[in-house]
PyMOL commands that place a pseudoatom at each C-alpha (Angstrom):
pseudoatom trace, name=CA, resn=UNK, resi=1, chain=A, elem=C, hetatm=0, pos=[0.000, 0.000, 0.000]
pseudoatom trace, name=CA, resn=UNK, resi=2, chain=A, elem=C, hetatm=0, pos=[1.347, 3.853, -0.469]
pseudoatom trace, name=CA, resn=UNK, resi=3, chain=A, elem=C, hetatm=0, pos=[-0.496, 6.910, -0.060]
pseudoatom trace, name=CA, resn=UNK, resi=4, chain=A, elem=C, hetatm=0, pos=[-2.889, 8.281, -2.850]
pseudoatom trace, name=CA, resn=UNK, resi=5, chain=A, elem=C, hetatm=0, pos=[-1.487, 10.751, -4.797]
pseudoatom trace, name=CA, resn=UNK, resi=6, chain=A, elem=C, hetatm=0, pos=[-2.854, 14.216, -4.171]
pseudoatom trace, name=CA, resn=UNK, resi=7, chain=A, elem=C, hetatm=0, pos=[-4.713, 12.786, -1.099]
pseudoatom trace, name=CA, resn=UNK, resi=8, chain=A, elem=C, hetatm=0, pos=[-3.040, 11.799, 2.588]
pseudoatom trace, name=CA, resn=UNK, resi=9, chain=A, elem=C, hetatm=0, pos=[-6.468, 10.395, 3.747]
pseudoatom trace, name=CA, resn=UNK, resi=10, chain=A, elem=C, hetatm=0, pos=[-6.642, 6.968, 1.425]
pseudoatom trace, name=CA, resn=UNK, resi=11, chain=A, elem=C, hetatm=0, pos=[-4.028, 4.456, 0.646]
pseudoatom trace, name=CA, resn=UNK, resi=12, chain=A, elem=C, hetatm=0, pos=[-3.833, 2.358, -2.936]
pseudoatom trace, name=CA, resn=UNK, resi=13, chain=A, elem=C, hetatm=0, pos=[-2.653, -1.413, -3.769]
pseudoatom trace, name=CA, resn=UNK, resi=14, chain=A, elem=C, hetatm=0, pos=[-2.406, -2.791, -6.766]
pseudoatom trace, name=CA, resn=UNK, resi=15, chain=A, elem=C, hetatm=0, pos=[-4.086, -6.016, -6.900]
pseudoatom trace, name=CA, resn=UNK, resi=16, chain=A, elem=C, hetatm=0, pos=[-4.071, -9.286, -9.198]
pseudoatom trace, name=CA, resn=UNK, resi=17, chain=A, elem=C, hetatm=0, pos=[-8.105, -10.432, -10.591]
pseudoatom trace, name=CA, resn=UNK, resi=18, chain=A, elem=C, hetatm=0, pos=[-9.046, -13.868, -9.611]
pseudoatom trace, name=CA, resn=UNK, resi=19, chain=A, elem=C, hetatm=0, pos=[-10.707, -14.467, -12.565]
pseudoatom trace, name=CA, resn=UNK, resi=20, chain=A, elem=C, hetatm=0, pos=[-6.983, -13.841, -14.956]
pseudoatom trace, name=CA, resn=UNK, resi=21, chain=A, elem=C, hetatm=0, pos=[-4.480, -13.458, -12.897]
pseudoatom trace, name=CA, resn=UNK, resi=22, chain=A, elem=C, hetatm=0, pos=[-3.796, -9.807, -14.581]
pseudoatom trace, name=CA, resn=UNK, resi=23, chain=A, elem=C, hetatm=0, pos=[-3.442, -6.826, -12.705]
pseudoatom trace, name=CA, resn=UNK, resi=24, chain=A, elem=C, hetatm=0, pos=[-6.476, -5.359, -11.979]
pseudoatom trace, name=CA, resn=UNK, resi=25, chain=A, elem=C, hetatm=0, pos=[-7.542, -1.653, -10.934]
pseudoatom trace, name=CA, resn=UNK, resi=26, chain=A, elem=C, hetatm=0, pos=[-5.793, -0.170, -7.861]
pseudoatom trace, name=CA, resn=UNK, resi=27, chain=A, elem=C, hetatm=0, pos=[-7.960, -0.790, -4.743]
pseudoatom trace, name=CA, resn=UNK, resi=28, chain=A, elem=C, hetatm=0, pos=[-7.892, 1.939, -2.350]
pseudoatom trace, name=CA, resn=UNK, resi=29, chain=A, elem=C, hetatm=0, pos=[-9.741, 2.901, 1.242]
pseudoatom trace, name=CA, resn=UNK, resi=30, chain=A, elem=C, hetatm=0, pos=[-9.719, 5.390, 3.669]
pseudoatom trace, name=CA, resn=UNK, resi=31, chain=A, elem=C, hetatm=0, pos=[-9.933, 5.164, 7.868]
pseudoatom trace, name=CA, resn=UNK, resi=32, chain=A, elem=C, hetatm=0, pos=[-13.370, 4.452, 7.571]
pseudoatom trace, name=CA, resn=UNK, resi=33, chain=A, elem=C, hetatm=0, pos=[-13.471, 1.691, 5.567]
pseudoatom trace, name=CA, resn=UNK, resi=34, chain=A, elem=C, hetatm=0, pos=[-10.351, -0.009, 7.132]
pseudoatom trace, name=CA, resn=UNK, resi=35, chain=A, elem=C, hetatm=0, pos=[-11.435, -3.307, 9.028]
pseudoatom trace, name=CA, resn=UNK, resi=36, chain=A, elem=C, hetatm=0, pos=[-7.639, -4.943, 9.666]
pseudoatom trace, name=CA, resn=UNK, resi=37, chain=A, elem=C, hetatm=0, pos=[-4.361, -5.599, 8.419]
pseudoatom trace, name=CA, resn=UNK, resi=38, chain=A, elem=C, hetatm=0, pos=[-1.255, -7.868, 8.942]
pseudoatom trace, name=CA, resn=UNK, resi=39, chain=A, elem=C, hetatm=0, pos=[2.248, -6.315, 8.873]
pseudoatom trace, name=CA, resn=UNK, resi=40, chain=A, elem=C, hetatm=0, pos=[4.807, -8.289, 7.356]
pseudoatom trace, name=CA, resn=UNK, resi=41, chain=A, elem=C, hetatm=0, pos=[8.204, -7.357, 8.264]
pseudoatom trace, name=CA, resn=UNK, resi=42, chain=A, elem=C, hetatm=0, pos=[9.875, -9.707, 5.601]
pseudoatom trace, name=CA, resn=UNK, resi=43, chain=A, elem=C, hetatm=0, pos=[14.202, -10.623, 5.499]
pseudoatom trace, name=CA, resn=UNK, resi=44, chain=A, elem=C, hetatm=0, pos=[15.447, -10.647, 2.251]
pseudoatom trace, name=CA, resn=UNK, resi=45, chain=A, elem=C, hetatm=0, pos=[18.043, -13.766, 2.573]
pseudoatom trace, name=CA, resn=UNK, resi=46, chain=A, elem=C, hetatm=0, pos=[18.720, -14.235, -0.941]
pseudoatom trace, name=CA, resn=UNK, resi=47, chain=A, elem=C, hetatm=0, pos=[17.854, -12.404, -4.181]
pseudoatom trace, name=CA, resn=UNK, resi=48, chain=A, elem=C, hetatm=0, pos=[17.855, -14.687, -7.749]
pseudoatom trace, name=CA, resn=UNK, resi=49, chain=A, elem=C, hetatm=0, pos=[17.146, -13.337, -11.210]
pseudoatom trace, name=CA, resn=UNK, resi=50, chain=A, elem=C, hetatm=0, pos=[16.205, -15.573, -14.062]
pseudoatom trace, name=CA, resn=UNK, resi=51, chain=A, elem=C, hetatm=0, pos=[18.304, -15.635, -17.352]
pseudoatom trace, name=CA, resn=UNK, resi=52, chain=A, elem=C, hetatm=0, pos=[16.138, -17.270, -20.493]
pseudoatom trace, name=CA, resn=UNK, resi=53, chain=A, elem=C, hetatm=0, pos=[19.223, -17.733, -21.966]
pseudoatom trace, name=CA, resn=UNK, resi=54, chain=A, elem=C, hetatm=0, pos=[20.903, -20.360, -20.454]
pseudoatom trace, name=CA, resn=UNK, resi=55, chain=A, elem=C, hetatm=0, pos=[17.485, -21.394, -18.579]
pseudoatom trace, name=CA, resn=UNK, resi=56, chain=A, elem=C, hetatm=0, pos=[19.154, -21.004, -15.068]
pseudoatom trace, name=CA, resn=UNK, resi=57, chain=A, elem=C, hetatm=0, pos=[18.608, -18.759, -12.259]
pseudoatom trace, name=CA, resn=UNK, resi=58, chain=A, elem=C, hetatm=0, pos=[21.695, -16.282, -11.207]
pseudoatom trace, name=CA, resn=UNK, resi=59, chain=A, elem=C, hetatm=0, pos=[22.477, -15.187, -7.526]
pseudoatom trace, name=CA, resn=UNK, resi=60, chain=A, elem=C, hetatm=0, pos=[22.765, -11.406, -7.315]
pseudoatom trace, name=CA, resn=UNK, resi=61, chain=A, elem=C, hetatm=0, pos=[23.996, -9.437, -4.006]
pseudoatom trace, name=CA, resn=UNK, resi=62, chain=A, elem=C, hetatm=0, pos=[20.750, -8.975, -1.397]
pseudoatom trace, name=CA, resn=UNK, resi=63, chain=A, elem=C, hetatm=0, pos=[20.445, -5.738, -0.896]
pseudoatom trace, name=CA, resn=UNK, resi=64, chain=A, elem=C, hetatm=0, pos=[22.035, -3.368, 2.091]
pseudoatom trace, name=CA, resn=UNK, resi=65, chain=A, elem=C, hetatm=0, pos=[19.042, -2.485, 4.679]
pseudoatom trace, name=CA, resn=UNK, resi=66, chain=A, elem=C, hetatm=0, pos=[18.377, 1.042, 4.329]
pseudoatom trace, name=CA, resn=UNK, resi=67, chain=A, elem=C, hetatm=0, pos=[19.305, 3.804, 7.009]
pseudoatom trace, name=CA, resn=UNK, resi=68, chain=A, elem=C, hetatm=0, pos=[15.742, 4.397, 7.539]
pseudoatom trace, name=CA, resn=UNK, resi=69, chain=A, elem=C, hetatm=0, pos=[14.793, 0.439, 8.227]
pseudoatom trace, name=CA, resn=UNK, resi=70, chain=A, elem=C, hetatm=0, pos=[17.577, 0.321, 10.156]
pseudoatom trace, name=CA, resn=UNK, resi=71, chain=A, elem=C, hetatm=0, pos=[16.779, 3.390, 12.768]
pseudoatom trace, name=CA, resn=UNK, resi=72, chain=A, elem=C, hetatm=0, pos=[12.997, 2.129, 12.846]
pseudoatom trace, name=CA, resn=UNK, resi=73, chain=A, elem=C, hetatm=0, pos=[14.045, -1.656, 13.569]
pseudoatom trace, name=CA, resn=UNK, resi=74, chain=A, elem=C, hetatm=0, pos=[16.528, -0.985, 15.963]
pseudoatom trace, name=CA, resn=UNK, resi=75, chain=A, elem=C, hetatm=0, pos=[14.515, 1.491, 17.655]
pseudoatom trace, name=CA, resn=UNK, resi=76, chain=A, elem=C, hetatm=0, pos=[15.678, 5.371, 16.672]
pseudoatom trace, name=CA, resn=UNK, resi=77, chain=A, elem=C, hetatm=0, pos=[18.652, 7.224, 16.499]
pseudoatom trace, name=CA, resn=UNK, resi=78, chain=A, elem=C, hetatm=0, pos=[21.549, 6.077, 18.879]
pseudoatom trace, name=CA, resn=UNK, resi=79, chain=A, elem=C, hetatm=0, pos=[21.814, 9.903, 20.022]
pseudoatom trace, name=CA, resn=UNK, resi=80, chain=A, elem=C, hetatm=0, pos=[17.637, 9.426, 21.133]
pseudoatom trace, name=CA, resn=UNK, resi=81, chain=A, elem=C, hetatm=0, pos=[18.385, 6.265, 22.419]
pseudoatom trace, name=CA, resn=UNK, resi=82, chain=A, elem=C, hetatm=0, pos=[21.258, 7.723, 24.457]
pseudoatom trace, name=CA, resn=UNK, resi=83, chain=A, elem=C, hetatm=0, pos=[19.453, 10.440, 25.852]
pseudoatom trace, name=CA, resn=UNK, resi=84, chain=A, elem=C, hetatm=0, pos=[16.303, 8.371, 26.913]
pseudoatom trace, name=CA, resn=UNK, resi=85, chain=A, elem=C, hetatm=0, pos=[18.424, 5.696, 28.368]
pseudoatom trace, name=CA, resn=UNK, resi=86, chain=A, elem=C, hetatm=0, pos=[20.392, 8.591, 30.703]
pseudoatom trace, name=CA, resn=UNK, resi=87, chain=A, elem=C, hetatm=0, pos=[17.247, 9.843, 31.576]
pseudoatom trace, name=CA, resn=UNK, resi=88, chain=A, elem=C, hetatm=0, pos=[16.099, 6.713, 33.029]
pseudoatom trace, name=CA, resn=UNK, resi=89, chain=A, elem=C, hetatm=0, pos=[19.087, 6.166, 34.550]
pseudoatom trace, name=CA, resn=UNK, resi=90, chain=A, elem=C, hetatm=0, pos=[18.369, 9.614, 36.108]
pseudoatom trace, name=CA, resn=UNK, resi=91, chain=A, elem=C, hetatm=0, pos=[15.063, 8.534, 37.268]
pseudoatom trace, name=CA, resn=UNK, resi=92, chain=A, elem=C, hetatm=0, pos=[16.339, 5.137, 38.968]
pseudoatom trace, name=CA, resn=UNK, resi=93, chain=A, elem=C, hetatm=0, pos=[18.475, 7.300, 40.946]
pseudoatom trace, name=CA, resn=UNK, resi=94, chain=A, elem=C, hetatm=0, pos=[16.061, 9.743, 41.566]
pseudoatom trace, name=CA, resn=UNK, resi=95, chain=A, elem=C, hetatm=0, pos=[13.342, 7.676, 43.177]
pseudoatom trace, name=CA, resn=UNK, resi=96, chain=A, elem=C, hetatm=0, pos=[12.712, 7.214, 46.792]
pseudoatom trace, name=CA, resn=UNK, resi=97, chain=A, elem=C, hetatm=0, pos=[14.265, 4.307, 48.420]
pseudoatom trace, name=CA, resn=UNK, resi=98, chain=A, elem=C, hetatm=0, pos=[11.781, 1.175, 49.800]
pseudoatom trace, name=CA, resn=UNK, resi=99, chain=A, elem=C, hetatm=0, pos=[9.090, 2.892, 52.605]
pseudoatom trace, name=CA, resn=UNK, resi=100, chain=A, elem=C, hetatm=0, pos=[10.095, 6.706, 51.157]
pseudoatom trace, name=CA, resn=UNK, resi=101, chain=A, elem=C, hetatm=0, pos=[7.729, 8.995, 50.107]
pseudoatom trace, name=CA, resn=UNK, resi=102, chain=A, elem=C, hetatm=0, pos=[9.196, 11.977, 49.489]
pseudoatom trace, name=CA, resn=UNK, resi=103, chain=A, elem=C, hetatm=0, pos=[7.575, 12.374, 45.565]
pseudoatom trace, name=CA, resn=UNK, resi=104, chain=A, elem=C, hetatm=0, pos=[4.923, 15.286, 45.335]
pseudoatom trace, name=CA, resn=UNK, resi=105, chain=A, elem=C, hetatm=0, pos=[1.965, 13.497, 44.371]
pseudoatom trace, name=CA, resn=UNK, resi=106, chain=A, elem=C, hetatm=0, pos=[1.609, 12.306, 41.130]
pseudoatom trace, name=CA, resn=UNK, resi=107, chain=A, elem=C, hetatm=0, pos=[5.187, 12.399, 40.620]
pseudoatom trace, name=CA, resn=UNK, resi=108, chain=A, elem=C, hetatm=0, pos=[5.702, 8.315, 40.784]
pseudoatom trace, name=CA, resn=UNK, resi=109, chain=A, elem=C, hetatm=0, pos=[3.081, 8.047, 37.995]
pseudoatom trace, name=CA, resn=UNK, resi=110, chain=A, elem=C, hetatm=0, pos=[4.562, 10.626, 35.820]
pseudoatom trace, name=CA, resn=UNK, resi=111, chain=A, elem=C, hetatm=0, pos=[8.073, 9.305, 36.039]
pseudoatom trace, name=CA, resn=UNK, resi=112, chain=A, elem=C, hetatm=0, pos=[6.243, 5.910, 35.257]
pseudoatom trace, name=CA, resn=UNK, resi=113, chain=A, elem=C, hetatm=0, pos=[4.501, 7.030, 32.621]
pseudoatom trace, name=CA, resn=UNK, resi=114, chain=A, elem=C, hetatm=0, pos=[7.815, 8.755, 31.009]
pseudoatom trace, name=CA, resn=UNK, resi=115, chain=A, elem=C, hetatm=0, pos=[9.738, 5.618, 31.630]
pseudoatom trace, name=CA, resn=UNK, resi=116, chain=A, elem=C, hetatm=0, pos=[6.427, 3.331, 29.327]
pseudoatom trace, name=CA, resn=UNK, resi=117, chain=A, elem=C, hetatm=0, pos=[6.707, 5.354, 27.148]
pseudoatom trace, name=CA, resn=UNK, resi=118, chain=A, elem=C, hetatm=0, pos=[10.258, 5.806, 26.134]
pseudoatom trace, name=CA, resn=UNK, resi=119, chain=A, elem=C, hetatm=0, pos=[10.288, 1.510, 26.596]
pseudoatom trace, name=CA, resn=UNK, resi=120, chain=A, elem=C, hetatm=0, pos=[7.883, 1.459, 23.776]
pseudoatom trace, name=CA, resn=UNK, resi=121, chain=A, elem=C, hetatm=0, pos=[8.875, 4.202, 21.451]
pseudoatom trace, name=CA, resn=UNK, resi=122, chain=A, elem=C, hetatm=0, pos=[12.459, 2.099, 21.638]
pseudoatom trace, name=CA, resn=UNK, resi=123, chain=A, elem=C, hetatm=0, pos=[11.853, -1.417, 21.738]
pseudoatom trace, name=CA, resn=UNK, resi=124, chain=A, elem=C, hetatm=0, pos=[14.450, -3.185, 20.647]
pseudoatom trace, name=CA, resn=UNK, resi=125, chain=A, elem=C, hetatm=0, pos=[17.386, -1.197, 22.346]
pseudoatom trace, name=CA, resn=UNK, resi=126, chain=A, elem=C, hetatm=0, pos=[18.595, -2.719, 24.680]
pseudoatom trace, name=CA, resn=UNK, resi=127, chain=A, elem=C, hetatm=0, pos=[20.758, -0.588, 26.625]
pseudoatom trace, name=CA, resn=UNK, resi=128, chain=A, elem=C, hetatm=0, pos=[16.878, 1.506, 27.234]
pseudoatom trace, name=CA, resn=UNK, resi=129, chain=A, elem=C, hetatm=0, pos=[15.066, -1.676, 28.326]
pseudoatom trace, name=CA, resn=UNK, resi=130, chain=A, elem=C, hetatm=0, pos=[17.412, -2.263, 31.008]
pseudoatom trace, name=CA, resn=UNK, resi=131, chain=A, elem=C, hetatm=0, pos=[17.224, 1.188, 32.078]
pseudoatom trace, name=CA, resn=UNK, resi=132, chain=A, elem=C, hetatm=0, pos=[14.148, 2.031, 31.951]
pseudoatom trace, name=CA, resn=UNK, resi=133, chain=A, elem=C, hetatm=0, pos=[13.417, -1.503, 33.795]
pseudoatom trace, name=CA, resn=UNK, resi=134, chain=A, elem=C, hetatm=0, pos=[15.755, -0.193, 36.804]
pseudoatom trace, name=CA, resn=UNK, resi=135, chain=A, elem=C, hetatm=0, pos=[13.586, 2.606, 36.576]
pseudoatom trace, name=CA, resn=UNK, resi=136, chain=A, elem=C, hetatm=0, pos=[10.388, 1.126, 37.739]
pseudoatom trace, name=CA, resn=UNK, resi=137, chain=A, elem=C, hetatm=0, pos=[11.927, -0.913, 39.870]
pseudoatom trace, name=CA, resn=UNK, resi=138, chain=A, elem=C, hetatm=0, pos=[12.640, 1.907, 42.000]
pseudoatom trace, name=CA, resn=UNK, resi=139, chain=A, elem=C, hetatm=0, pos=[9.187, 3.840, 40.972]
pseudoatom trace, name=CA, resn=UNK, resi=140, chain=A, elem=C, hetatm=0, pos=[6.311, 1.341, 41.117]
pseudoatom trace, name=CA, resn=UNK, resi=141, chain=A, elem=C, hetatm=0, pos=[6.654, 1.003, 44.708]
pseudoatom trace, name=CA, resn=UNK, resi=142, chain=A, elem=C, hetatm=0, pos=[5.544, 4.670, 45.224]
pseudoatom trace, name=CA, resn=UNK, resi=143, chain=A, elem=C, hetatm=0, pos=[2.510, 4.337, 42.259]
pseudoatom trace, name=CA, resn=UNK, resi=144, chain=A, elem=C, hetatm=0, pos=[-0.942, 4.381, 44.340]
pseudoatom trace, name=CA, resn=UNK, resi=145, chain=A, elem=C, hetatm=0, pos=[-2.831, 1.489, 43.661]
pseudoatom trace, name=CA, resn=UNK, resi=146, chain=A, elem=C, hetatm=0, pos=[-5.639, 2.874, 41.527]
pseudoatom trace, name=CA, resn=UNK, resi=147, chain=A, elem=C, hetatm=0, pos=[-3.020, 4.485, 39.121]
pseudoatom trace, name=CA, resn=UNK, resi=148, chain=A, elem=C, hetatm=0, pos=[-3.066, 3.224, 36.004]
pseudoatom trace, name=CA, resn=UNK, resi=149, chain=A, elem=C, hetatm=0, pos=[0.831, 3.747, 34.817]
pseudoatom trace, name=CA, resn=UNK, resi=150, chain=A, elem=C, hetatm=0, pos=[1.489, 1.012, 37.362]
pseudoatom trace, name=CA, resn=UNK, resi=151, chain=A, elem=C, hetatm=0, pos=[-0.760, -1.805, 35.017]
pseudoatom trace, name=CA, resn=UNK, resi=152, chain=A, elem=C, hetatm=0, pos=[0.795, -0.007, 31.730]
pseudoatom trace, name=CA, resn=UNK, resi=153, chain=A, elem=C, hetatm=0, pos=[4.698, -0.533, 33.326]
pseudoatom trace, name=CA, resn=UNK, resi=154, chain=A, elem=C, hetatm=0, pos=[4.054, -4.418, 34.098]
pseudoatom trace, name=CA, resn=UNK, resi=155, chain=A, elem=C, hetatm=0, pos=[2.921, -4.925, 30.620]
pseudoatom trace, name=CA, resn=UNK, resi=156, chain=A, elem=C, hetatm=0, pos=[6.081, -2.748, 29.276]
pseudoatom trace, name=CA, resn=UNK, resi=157, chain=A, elem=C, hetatm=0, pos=[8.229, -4.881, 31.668]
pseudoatom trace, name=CA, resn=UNK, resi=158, chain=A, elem=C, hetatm=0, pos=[6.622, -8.296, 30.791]
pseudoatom trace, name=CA, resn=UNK, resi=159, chain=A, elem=C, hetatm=0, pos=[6.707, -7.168, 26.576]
pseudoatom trace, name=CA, resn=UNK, resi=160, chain=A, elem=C, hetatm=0, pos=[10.412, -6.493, 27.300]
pseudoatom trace, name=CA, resn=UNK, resi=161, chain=A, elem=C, hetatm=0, pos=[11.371, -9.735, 28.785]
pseudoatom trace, name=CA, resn=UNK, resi=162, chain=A, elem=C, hetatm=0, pos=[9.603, -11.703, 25.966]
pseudoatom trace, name=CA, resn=UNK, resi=163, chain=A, elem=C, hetatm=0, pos=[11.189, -9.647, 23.245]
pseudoatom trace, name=CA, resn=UNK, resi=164, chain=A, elem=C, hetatm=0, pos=[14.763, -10.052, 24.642]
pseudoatom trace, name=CA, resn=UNK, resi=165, chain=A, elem=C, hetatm=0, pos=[14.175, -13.432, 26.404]
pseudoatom trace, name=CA, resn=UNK, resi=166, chain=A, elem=C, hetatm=0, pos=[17.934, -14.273, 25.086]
pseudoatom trace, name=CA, resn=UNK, resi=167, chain=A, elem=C, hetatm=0, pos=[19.668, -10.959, 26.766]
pseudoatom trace, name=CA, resn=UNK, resi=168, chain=A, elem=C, hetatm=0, pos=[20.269, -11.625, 30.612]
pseudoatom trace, name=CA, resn=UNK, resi=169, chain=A, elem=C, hetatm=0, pos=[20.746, -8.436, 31.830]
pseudoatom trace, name=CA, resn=UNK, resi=170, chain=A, elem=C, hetatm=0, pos=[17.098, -7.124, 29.911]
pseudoatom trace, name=CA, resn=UNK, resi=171, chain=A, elem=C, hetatm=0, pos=[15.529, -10.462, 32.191]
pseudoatom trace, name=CA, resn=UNK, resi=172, chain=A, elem=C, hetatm=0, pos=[17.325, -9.205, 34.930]
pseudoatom trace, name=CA, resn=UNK, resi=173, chain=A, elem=C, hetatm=0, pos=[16.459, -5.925, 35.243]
pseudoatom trace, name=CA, resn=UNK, resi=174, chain=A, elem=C, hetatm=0, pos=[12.530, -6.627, 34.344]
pseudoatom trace, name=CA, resn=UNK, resi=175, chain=A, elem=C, hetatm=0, pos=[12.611, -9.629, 37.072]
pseudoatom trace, name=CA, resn=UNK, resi=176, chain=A, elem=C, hetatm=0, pos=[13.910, -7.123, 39.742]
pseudoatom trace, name=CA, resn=UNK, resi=177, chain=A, elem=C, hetatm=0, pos=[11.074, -4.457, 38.640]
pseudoatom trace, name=CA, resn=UNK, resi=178, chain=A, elem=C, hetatm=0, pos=[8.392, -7.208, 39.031]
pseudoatom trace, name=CA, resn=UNK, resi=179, chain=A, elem=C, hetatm=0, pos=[9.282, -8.751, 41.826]
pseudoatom trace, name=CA, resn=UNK, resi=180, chain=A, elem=C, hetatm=0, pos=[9.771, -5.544, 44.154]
pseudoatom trace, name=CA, resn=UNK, resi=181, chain=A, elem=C, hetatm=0, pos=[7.186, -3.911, 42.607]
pseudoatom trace, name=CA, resn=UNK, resi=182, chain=A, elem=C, hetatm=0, pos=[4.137, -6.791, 43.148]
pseudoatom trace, name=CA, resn=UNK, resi=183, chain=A, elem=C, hetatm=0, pos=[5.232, -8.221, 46.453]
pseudoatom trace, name=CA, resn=UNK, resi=184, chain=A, elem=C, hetatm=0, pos=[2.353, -6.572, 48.529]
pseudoatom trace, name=CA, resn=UNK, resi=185, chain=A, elem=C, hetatm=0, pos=[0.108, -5.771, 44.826]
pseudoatom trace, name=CA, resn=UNK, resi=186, chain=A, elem=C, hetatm=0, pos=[-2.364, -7.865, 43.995]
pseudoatom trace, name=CA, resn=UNK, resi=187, chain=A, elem=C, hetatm=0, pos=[-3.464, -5.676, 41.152]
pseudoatom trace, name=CA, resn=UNK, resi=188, chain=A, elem=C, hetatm=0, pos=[-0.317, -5.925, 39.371]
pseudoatom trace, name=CA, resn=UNK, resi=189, chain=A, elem=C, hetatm=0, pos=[0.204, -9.673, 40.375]
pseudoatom trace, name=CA, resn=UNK, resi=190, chain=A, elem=C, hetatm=0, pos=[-3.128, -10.126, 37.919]
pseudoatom trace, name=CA, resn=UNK, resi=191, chain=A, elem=C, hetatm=0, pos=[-1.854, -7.702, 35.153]
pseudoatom trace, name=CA, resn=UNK, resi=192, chain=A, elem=C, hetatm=0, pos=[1.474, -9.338, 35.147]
pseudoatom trace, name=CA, resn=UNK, resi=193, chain=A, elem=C, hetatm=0, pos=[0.111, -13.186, 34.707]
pseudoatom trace, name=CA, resn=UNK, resi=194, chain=A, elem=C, hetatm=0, pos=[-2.258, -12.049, 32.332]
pseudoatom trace, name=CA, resn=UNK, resi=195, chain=A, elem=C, hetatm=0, pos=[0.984, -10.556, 30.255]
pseudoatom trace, name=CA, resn=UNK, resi=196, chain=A, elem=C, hetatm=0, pos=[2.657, -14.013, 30.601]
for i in range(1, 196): cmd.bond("trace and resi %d" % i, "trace and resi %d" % (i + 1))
show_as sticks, trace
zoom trace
């Protein structure tokens, strides 16, 4: 699919008619006729062309990922990434040690909130998950029970152990979150086993 030309609203496909095979006329829809979609994030592992000629097929080079795929897969630029991951650091520092509570209120939730949301804008950094996990191991303690950002950080911290189940320190860090942040929380306990 691309945008329309002329028109930011509707996206176009080309698509093939069951009836020839053929390309048939461009399909196109706008928000309100969208009903669902699967993304396919495909890996290119080898690229072949066909020569007529001697009736074989020829191995050419697979091309380089583009600087663009790259900084959306691996989760921005390294200078964003950088920044975010000092500011959690910052935060994990910041918060009030186990049976503190010297945040104004509402503080805990912000700084929980900030810390979600930098873990999902960068998912697959790392260096961020593990900070921002230290984080809220330090924060959720002082979230009040009714806040939401404390439900919205154990599903952050249980989507970052599954998505870097094979990098110890990422499991160690969200382990550490969860278990000193849902000792005495039966709210979270729930959220957290149904996140897996």
């Amino acid at each position: 699919y691309r945008e329309a030309y002329g028109e930011t609203a509707s996206l176009v496909a080309k698509t093939r008619s069951q009836l020839y095979g053929g390309v048939a006329p461009l399909m196109d829809f706008r928000e309100d006729g969208f009903r669902g979609a699967v993304v396919l994030d495909p890996v290119l592992v080898r690229v072949l062309k066909y020569e007529s000629q001697p009736n074989m097929m020829l191995d050419l080079q697979v091309p380089a990922l583009s600087a663009e795929y790259r900084r959306v897969a691996e989760g921005g630029s390294d200078a964003e990434a950088d920044i975010a991951t000092r500011a959690c650091t910052a935060l994990s520092e910041l918060a009030p040690a186990p049976g503190e509570m010297w945040l104004r209120p509402g503080g805990a939730e912000a700084a929980c909130a900030f810390c979600v949301r930098l873990m999902s804008q960068q998912l697959a950094n790392r260096s961020l998950q593990v900070a921002a996990c230290r984080a809220l191991a330090s924060l959720l303690p002082a979230v009040p029970v009714d806040a939401s950002e404390g439900q919205a950080a154990v599903e952050l911290l249980a989507a970052a152990m599954r998505r870097h189940s094979q990098c110890p320190d990422v499991l160690e860090a969200a382990c550490w979150a969860l278990a000193g942040s849902m000792a005495m929380r039966q709210d979270l306990q729930a959220v957290a086993s149904s996140n897996g």
